[in-house]
VOKEMAR-977321 format. One line per field, with one value per atom (N, C-alpha, C): residue number from 0; x, y, z. Coordinates in Angstrom, 1 decimal, decimal comma. Atoms other than C-alpha are relative to their C-alpha. Layout:
residues N
resi: [NUM | ...];
xx: [X | ...];
yy: [Y | ...];
zz: [Z | ...];
END
This chain:
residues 134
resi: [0 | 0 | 0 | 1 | 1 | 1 | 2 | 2 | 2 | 3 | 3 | 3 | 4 | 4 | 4 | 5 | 5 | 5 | 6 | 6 | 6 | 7 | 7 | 7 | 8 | 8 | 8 | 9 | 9 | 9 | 10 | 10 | 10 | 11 | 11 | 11 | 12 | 12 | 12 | 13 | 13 | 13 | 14 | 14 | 14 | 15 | 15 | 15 | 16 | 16 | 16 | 17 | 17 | 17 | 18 | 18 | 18 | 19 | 19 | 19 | 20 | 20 | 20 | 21 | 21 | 21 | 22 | 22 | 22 | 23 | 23 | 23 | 24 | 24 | 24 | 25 | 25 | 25 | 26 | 26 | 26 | 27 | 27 | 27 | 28 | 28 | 28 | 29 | 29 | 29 | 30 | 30 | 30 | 31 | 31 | 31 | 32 | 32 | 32 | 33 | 33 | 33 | 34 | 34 | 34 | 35 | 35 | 35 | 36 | 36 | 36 | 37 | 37 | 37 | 38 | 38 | 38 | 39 | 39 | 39 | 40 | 40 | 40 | 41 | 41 | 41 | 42 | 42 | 42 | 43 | 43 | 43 | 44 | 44 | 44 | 45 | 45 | 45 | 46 | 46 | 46 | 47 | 47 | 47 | 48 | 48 | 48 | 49 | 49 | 49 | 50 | 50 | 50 | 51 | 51 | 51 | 52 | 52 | 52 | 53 | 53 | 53 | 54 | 54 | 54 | 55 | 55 | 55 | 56 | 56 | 56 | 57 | 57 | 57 | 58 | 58 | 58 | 59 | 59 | 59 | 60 | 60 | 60 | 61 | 61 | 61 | 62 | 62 | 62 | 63 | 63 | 63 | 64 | 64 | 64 | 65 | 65 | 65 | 66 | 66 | 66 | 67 | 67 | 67 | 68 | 68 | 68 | 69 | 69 | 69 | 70 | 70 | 70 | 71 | 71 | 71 | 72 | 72 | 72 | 73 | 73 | 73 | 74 | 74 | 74 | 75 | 75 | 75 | 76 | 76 | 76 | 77 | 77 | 77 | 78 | 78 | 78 | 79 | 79 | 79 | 80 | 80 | 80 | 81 | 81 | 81 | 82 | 82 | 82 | 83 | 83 | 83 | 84 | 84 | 84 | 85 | 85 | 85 | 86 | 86 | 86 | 87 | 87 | 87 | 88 | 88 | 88 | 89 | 89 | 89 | 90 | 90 | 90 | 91 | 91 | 91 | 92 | 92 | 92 | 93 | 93 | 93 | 94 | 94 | 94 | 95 | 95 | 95 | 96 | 96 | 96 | 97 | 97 | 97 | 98 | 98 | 98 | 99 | 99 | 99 | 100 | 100 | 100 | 101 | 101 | 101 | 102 | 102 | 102 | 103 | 103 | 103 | 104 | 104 | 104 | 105 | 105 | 105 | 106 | 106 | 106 | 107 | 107 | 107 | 108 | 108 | 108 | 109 | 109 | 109 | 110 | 110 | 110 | 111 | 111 | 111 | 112 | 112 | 112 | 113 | 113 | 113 | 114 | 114 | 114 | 115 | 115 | 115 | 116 | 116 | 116 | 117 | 117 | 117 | 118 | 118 | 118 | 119 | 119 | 119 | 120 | 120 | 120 | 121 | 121 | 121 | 122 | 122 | 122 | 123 | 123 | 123 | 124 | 124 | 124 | 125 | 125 | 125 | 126 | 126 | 126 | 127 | 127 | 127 | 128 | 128 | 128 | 129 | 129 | 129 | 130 | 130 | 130 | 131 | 131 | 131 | 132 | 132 | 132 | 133 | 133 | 133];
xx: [0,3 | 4,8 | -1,2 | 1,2 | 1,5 | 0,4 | -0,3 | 1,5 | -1,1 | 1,2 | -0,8 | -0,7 | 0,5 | -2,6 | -1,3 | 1,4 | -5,5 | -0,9 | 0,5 | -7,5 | -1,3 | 1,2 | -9,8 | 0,6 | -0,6 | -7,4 | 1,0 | -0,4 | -5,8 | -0,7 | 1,1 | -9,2 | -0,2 | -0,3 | -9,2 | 1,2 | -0,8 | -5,9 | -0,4 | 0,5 | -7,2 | -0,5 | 1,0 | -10,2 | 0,6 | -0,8 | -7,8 | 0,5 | -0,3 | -5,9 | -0,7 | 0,9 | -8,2 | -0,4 | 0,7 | -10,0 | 0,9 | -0,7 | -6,8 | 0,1 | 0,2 | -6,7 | -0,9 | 1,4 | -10,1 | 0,1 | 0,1 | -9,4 | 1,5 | -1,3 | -6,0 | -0,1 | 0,3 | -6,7 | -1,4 | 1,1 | -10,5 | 0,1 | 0,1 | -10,3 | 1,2 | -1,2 | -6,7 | 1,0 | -0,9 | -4,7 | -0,3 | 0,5 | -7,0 | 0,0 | 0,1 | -6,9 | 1,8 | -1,3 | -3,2 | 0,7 | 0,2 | -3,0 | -0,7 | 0,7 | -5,3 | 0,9 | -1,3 | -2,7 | 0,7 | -0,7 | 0,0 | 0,1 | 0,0 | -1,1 | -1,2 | 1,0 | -3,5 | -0,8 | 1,2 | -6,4 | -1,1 | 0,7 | -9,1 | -1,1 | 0,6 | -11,6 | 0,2 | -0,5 | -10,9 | -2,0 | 1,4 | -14,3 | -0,1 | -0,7 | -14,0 | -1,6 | 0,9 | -15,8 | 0,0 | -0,1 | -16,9 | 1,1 | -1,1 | -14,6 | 1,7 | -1,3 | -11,4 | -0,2 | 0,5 | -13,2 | 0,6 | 0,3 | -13,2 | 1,7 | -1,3 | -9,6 | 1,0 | -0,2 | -8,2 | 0,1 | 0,3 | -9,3 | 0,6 | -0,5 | -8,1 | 2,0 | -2,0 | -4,4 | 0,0 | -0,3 | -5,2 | 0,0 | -0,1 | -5,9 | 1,2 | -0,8 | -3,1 | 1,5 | -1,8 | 0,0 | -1,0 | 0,1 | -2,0 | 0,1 | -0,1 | -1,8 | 1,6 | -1,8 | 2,1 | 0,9 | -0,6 | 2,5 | 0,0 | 0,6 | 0,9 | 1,5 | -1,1 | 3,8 | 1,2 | -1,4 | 7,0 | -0,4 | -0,1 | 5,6 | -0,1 | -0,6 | 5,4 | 0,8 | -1,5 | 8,8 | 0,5 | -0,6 | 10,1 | -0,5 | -0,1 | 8,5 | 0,5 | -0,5 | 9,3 | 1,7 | -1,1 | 12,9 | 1,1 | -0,3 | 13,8 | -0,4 | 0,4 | 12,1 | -0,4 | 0,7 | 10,3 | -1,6 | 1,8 | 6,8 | -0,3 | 0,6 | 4,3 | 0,1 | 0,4 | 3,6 | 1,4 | -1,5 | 7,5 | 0,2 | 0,6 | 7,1 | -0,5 | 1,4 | 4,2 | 0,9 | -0,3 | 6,0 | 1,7 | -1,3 | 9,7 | -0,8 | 0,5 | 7,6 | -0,4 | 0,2 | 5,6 | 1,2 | -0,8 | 8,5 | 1,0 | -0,5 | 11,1 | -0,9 | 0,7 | 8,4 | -0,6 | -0,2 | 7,9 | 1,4 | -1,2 | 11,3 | 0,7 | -0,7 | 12,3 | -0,6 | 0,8 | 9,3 | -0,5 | 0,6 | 7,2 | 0,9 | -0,7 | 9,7 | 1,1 | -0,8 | 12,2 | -1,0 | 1,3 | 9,1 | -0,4 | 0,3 | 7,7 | 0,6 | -1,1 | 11,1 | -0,5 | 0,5 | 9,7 | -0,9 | 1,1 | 6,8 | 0,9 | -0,4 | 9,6 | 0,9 | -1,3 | 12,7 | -0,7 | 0,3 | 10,9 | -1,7 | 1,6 | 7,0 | 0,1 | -0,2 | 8,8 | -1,0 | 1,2 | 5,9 | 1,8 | -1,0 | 7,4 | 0,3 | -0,6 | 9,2 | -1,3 | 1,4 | 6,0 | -1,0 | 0,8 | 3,8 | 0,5 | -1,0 | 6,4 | -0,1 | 0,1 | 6,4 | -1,6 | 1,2 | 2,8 | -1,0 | 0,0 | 2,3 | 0,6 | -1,2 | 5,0 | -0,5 | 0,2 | 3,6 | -1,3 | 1,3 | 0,2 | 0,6 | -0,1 | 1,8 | 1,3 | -0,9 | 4,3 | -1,0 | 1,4 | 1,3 | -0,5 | 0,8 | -0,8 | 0,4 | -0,9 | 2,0 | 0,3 | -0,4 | 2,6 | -1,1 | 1,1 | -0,7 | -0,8 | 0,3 | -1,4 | 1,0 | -0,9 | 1,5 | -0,3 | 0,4 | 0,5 | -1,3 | 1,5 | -3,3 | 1,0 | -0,2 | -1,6 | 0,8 | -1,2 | 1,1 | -0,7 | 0,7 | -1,3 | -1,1 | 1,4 | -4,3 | 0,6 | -0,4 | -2,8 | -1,1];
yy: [1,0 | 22,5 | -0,9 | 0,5 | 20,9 | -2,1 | 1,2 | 16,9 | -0,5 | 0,9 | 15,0 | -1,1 | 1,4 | 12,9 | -0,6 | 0,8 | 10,7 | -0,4 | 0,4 | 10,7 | -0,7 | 1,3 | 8,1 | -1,1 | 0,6 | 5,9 | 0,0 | -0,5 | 7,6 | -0,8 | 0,4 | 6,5 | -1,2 | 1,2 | 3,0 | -0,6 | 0,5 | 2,5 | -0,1 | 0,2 | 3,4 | -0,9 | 1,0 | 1,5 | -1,7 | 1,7 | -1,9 | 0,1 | 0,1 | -0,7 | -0,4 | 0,8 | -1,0 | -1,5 | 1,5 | -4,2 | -1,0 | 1,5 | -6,3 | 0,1 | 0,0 | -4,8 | -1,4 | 0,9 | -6,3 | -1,4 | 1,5 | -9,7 | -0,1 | 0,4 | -9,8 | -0,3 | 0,1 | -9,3 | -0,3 | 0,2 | -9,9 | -1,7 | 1,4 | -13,7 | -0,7 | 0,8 | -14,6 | -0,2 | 0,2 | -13,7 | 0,6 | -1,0 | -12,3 | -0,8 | 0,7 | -15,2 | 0,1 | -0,5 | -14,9 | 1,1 | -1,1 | -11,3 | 0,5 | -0,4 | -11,4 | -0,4 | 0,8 | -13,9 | 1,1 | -0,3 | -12,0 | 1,5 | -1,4 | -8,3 | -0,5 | -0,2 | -9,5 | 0,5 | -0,9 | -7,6 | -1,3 | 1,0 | -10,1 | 0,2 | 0,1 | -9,0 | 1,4 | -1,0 | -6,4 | 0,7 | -0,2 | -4,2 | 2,0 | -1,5 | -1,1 | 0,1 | -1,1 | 1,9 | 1,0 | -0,4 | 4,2 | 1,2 | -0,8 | 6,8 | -0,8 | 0,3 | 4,0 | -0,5 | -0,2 | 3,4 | 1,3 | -1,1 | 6,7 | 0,4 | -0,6 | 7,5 | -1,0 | 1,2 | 4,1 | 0,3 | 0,1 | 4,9 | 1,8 | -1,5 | 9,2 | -0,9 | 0,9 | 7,1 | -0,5 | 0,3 | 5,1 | 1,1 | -0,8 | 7,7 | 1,0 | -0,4 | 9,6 | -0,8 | 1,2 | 6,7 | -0,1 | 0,0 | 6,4 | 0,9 | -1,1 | 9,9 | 0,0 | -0,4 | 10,0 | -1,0 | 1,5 | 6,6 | 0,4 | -0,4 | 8,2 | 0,9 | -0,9 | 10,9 | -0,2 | 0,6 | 8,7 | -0,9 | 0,9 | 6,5 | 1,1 | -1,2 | 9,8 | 0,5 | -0,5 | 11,2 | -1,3 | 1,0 | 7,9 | -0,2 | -0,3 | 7,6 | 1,1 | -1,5 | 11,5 | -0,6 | 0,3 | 11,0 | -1,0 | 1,5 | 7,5 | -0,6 | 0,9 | 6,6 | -1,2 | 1,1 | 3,8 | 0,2 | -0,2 | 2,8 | -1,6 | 1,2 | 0,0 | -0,6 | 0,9 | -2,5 | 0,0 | 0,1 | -2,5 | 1,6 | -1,5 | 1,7 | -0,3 | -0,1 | 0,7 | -1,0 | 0,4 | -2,5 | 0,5 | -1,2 | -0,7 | 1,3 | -1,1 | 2,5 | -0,8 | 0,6 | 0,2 | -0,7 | 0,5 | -1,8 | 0,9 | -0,9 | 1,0 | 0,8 | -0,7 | 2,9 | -0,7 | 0,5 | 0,3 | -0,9 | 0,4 | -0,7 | 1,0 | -1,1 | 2,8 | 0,7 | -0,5 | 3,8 | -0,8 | 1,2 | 1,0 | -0,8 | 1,3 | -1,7 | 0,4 | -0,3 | 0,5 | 0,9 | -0,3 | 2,3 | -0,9 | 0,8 | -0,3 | -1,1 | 0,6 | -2,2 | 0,6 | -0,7 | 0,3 | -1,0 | 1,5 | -2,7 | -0,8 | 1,9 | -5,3 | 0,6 | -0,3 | -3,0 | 0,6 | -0,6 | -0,9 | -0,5 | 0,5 | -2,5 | -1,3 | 1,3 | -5,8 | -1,3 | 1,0 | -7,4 | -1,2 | 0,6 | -10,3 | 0,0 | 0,4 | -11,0 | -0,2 | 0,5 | -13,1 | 1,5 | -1,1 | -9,8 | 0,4 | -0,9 | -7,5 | -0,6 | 0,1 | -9,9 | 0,2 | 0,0 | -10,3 | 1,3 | -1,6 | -6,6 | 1,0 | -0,3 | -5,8 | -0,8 | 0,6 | -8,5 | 0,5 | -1,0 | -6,5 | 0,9 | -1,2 | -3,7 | 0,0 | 0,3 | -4,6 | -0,8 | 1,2 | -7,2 | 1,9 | -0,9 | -3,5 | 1,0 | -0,9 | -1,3 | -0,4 | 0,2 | -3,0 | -0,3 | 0,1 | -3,8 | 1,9 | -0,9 | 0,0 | 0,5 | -0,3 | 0,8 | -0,8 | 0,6 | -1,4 | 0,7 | -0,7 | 0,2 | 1,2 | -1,2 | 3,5 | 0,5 | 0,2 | 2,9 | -0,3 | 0,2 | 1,4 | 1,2 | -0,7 | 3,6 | 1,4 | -1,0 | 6,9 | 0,5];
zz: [1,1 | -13,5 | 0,5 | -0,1 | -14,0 | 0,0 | 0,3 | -13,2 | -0,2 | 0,3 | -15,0 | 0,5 | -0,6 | -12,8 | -0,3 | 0,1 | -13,4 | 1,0 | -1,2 | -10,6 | -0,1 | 0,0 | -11,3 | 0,0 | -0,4 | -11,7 | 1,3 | -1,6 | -8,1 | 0,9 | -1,4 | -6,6 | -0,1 | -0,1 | -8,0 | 0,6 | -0,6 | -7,0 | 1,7 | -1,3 | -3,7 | 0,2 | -0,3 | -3,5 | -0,1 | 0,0 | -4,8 | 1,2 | -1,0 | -2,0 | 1,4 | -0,6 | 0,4 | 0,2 | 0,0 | -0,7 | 0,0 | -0,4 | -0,7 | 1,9 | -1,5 | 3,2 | 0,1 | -0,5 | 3,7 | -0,3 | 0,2 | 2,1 | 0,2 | -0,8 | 3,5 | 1,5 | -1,5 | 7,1 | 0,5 | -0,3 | 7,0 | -0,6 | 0,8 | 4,9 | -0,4 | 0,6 | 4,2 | 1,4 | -1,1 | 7,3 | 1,5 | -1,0 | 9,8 | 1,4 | -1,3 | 12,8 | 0,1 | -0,2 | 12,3 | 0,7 | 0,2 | 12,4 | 1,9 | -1,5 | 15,7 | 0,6 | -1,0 | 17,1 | 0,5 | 0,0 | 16,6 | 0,4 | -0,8 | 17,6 | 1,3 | -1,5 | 20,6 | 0,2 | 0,2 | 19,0 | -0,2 | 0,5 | 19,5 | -0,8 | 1,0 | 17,1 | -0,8 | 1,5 | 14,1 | 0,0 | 0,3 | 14,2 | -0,6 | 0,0 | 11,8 | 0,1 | -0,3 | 12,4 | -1,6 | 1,1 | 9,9 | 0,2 | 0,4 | 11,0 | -0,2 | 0,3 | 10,6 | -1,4 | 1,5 | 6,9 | -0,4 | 0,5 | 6,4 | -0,2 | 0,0 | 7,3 | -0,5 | 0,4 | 5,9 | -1,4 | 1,5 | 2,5 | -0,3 | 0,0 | 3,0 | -0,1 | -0,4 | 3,7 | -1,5 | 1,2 | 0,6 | -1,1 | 1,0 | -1,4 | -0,3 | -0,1 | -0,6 | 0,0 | 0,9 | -1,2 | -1,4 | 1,6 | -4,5 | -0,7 | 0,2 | -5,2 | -0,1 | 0,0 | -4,4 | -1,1 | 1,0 | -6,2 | -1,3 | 1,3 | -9,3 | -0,5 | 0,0 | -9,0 | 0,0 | 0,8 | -8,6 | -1,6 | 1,4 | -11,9 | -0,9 | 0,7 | -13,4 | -0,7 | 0,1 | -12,8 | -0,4 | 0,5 | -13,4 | -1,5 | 1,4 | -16,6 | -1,1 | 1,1 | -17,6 | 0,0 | 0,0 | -16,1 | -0,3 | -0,5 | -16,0 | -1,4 | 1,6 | -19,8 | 0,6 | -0,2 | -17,5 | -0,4 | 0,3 | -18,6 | -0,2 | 0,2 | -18,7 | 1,6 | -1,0 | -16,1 | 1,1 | -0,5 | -15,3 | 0,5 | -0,7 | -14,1 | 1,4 | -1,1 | -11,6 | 0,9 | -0,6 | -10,3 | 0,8 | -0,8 | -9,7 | 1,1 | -1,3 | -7,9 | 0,7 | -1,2 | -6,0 | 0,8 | -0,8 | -5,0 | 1,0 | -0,5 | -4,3 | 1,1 | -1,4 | -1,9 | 0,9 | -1,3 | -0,3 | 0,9 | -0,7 | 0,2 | 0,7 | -0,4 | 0,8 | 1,6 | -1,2 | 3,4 | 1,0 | -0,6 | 4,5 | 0,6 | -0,5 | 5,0 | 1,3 | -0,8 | 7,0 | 1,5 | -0,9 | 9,2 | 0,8 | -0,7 | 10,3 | 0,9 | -1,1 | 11,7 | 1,0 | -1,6 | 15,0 | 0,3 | -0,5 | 15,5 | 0,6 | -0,8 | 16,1 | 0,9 | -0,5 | 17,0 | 1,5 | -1,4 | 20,2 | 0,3 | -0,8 | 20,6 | 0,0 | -0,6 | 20,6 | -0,6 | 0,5 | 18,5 | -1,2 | 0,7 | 16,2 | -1,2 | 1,5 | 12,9 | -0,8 | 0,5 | 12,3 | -1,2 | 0,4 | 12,4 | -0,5 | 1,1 | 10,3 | -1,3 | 1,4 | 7,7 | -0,4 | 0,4 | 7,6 | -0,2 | 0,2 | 7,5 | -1,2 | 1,2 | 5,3 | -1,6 | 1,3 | 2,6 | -0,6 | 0,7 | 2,2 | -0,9 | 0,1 | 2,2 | -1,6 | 0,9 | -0,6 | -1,7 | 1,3 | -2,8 | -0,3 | 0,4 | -2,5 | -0,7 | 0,8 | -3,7 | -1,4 | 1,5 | -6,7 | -0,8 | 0,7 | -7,8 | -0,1 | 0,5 | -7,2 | -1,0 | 1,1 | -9,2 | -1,4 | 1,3 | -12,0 | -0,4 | 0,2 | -11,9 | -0,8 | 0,2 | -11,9 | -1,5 | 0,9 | -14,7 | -1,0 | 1,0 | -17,0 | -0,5 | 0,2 | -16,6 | -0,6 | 0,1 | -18,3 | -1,2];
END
């Protein structure tokens, strides 16, 4: 079965993805962020660009595919589609994944949430891109 994906809207989603990174941890929460992992300055390379945005591209790709089946299966659509997938995959993948930061590398709560809240703001704003843009 063929899935209809929109890959221009895939690659925006990416690209939003990305740029809340960048003004998340570059301008909103990035001396925190140093605190809290002990990286004293954040200096990407083009190959962590490069692979950063291959990662984005691919959760936007997958995201594209639960708002999909959820709209084929599920009769969800609209803005409320995008924000359920986004939420659910990151409640399902992200949020339970990344407990390994606090539960065995011992980093803190702090960092988890502040990690986790990107990662949850970007999922649903790509799910909204994705869900609308059809």
């Amino acid at each position: 079965m063929k899935v209809p994906i929109n890959y221009l809207a895939v690659i925006v989603a990416a690209i939003v993805n990305y740029a809340i990174g960048a003004v998340w941890y570059g301008v909103m929460f990035g001396g925190p962020w140093k605190k809290l992992t002990g990286v004293p300055e954040m200096k990407p390379t083009a190959q962590s660009i490069v692979l950063g945005f291959v990662g984005a591209f691919f959760m936007s790709y997958i995201l594209d595919h639960a708002i999909i089946f959820a709209s084929t299966y599920m009769k969800a659509g609209g803005i409320g589609a995008g924000l359920m997938c986004g939420f659910w995959n990151w409640l399902g993948f992200i949020a339970p994944v990344t407990l390994g930061v606090v539960i065995y590398e011992k980093k803190s709560w702090k960092l988890w949430l502040l990690n986790n809240a990107y990662w949850l703001v970007s999922l649903l704003l790509m799910g909204v891109i994705l869900s609308l843009w059809k």
